[in-house]
N, C-alpha and C positions, 0 to 999 in steps of 0.2 A: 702445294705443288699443283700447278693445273695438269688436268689429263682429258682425253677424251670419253665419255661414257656414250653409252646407249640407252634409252628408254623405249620401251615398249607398250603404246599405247593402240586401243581396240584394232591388234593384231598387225601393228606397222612398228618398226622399228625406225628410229630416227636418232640424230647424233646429237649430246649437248656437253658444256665445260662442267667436268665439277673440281673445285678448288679445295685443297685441304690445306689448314692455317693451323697454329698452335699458338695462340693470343698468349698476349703478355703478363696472362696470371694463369699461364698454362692449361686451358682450357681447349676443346677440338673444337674446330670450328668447318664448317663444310658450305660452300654455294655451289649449288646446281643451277646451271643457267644454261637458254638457250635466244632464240630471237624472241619470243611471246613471252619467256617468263623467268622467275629469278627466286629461288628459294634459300636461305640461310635460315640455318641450325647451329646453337652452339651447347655442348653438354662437353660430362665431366673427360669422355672419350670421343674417337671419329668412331666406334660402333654404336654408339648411344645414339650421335648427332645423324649420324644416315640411317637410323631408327625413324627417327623423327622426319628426314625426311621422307622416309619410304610411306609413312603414314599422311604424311601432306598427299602425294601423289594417286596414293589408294583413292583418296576422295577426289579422284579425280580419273579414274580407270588407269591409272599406270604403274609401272613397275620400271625399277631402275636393274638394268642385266650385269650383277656384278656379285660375287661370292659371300659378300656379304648381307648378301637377299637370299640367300639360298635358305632353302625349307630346315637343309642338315648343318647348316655353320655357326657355329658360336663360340667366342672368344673364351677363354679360360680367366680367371681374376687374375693370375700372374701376367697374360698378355694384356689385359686391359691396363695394369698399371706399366708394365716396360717397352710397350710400342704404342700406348695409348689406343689401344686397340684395332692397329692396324691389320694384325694377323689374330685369325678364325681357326678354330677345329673343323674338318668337315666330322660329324659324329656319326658313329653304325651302331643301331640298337643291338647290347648287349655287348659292346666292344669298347675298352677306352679311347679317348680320344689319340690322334697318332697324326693323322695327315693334316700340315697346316698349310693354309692357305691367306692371301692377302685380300681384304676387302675388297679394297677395290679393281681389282682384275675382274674383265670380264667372264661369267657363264653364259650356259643357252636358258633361254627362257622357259624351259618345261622344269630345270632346277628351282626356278625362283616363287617365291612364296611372299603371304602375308605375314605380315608381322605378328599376329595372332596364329595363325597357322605356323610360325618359326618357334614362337613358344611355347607352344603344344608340343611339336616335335620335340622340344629341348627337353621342357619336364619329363615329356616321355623316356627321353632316351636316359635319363640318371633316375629314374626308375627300374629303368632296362639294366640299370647294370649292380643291380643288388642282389 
């Protein structure tokens, strides 16, 4: 399904397509494209693959403004295998997971996070809750 995103690059926001596909051996498959450039990712889920590309874009000073970049979001293994990871926990240290959210909906940029910084949060927070 094509949608519109946002990327935020050295402090500009700008608009680009990303396309989400589920290939013929069920796999997620995601292209973020805009006029300069054209990224495809395809992994086991769509949170894995806008993993991967939020890690292309890092190397590149960007971040893509969407819930599933967020510092506190991360999918539970029951949603990664029944929505193929489309919806996210937002997670609160020492609280279980409650509020779901869909990847790719847009957030503000002060939410979003590295991808090493998303999995710091994450171990952190199922630490947080023993």
């Amino acid at each position: 399904m094509k949608r519109t995103m946002f990327i935020r690059k050295n402090g500009v926001e700008f608009q680009c397509v990303l396309d989400d596909v589920t290939t013929d051996d069920y796999r997620a498959q995601i292209t973020l494209s805009d006029n300069q450039m054209s990224i495809t990712k395809t992994a086991d889920d769509f949170f894995e693959a806008l993993r991967q590309i939020r890690l292309e874009l890092e190397t590149q000073n960007a971040m893509i403004l969407c819930n599933g970049a967020r510092i506190d979001a991360y999918p539970s293994g029951v949603s990664r295998q029944m929505s193929l990871g489309r919806i996210a926990y937002l997670n609160q240290m020492g609280q279980p997971a409650q509020q779901k959210v869909a990847i790719f909906d847009k957030t503000e940029a002060n939410w979003v996070a590295s991808v090493a910084e998303q999995d710091k949060y994450y171990h952190a927070w199922l630490v947080s809750l023993s």
